[in-house]
C-alpha positions as CSV (number, residue, x, y, z in Angstrom):
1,X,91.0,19.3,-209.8
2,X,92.7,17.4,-206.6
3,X,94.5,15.0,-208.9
4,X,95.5,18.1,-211.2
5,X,97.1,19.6,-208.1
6,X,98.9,16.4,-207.0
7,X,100.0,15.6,-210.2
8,X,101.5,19.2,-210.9
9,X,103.0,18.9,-207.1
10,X,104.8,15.5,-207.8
11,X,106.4,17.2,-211.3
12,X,107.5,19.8,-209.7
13,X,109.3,17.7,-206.7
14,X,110.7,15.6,-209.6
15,X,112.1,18.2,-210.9
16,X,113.6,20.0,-207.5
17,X,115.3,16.2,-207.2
18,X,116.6,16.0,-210.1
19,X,118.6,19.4,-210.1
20,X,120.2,18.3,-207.0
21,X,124.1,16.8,-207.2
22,X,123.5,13.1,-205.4
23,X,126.2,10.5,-204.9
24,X,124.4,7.0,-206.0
25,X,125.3,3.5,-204.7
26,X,123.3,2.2,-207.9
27,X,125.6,1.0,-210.8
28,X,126.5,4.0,-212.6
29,X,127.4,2.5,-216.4
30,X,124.9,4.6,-218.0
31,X,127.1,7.6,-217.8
32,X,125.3,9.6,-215.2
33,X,127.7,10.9,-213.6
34,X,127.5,10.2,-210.5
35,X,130.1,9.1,-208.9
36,X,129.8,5.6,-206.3
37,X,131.9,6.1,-203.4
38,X,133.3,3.8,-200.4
39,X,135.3,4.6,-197.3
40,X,137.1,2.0,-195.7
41,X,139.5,2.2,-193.1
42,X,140.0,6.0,-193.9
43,X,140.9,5.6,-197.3
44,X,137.8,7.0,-199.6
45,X,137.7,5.7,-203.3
46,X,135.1,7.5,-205.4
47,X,134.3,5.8,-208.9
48,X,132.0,6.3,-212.1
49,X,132.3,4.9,-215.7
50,X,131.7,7.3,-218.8
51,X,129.9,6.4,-222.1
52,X,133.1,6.1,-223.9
53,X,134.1,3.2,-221.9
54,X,136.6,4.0,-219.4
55,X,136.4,4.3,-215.3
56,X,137.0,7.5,-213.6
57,X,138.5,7.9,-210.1
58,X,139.2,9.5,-207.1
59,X,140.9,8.0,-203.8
60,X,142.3,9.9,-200.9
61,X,143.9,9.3,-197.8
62,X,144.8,11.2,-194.5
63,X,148.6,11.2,-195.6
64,X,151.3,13.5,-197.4
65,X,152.7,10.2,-199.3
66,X,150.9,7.7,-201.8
67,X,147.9,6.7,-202.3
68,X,146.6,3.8,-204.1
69,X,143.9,1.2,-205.4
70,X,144.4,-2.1,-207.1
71,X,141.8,-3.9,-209.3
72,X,140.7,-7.2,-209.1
73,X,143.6,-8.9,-207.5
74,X,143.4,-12.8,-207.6
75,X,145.4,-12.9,-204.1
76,X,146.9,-9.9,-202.1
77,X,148.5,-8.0,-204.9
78,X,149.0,-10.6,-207.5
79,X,147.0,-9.8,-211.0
80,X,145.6,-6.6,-209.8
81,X,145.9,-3.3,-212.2
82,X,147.2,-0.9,-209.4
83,X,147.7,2.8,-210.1
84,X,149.3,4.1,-207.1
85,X,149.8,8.1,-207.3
86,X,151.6,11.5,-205.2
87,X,151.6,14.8,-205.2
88,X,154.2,17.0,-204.8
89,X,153.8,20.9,-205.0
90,X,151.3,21.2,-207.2
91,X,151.9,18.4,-209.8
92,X,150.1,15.1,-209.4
93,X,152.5,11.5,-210.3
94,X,151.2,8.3,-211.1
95,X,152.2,4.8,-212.1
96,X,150.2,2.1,-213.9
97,X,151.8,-1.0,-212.0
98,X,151.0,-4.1,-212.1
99,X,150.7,-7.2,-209.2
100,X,153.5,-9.7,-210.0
101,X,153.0,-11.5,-206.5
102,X,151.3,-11.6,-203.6
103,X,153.1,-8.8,-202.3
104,X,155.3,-7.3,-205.2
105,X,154.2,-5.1,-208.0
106,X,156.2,-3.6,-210.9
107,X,155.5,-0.6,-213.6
108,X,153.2,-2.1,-216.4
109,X,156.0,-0.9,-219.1
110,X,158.3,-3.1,-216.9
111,X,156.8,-6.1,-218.0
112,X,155.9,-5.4,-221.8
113,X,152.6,-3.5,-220.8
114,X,151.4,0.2,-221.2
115,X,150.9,2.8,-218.9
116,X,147.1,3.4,-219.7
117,X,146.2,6.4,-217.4
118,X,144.6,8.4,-219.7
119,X,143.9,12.0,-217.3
120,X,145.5,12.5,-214.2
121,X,145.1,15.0,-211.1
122,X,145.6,15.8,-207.7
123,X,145.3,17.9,-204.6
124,X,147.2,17.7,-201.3
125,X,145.6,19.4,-199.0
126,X,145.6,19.7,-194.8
127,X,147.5,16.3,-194.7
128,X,144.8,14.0,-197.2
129,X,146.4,13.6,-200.5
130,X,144.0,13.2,-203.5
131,X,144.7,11.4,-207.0
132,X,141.8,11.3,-209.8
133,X,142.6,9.5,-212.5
134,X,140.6,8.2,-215.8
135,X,141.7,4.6,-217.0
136,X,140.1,2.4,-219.6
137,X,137.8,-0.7,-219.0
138,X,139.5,-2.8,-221.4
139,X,142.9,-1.3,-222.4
140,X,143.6,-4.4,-224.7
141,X,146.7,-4.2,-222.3
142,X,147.1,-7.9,-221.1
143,X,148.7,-6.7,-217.4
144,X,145.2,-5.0,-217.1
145,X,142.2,-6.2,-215.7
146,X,138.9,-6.1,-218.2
147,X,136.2,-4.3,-215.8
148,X,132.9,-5.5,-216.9
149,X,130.0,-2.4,-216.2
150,X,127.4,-4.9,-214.1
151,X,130.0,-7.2,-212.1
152,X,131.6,-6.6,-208.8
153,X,135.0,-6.5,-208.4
154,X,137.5,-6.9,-205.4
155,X,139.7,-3.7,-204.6
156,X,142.9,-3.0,-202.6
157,X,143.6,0.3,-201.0
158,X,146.5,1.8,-199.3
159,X,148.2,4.5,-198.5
160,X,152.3,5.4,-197.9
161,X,153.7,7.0,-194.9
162,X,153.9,11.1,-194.7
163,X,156.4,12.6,-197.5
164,X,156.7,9.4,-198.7
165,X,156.2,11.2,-202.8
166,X,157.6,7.9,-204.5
167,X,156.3,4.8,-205.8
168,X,158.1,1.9,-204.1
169,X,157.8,2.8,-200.2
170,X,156.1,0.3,-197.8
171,X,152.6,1.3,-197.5
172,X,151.4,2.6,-193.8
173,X,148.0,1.3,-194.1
174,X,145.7,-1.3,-196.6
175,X,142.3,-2.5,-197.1
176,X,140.4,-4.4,-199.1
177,X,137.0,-3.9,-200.3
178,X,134.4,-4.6,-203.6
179,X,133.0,-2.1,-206.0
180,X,129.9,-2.4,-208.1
181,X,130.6,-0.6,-211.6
């Protein structure tokens, strides 16, 4: 009877856990949903990959300008897949750029590439501006990175200055960091 009541107490705290919304730092390529999330230097990127093969993602910053992340760079900005992204009243913009050098990067359509954003969004709200975007993994597009579901990858992040609702001004702050997908 006492391992009955156990065993009935442990479903029922399985299943009290598993109707609560949880932020996981495990790898995430199963399609949970859940999204993996870093903050670094107080820019927060949020990330999850969906069965159909493509990464979806969130980064904010304490600013009224850009904000952005770059995908396995080789050096600074060179070779990265950068989408770099503003709002302004209540439309989100975004670019699918490309690192051409270690501190350079151009629109991917500039160079014979594709803009592969495939959903875009975005908030600005009490001075943190918010882009989520969906991209693919592997977008057959040779100035973008293949993201492999299992490996780590190096990230940049950055933000623009206040107003700054372009895609060209000097960034105010940067970062690196690595993500898991």
């Amino acid at each position: 009877m006492k391992l009955w009541k156990l065993m009935s107490l442990a479903v029922m705290l399985l299943l009290i856990l598993s109707a609560c919304d949880t932020v996981s730092d495990e790898p995430n390529g199963n399609g949970t949903g859940e999204y993996q999330s870093i903050t670094v230097d107080n820019i927060t990127l949020q990330w999850r990959t969906d069965t159909l093969g493509n990464l979806d993602v969130i980064v904010s910053a304490p600013t009224t300008g850009w904000v952005s992340v770059g995908f396995d760079p080789t050096i600074g900005m060179e070779d990265a897949n950068i989408i770099i992204g503003y709002v302004s009243g209540d439309t989100a913009y975004a670019r699918d750029d490309y690192g051409t050098g270690i501190n350079t990067h151009e629109p991917d359509i500039d160079g014979g590439g594709e803009d592969n954003i495939l959903e875009l969004g975005g908030t600005e709200t009490a001075g943190t501006t918010e882009i989520s975007f969906l991209i693919p993994l592997d977008s057959g597009d040779t100035r973008d990175r293949v993201l492999v579901i299992g490996n780590t990858y190096d990230v940049i992040l950055a933000y623009g200055e206040d107003d700054a609702d372009d895609f060209d001004s000097y960034h105010q702050a940067r970062t690196t960091s690595q993500i898991d997908l």
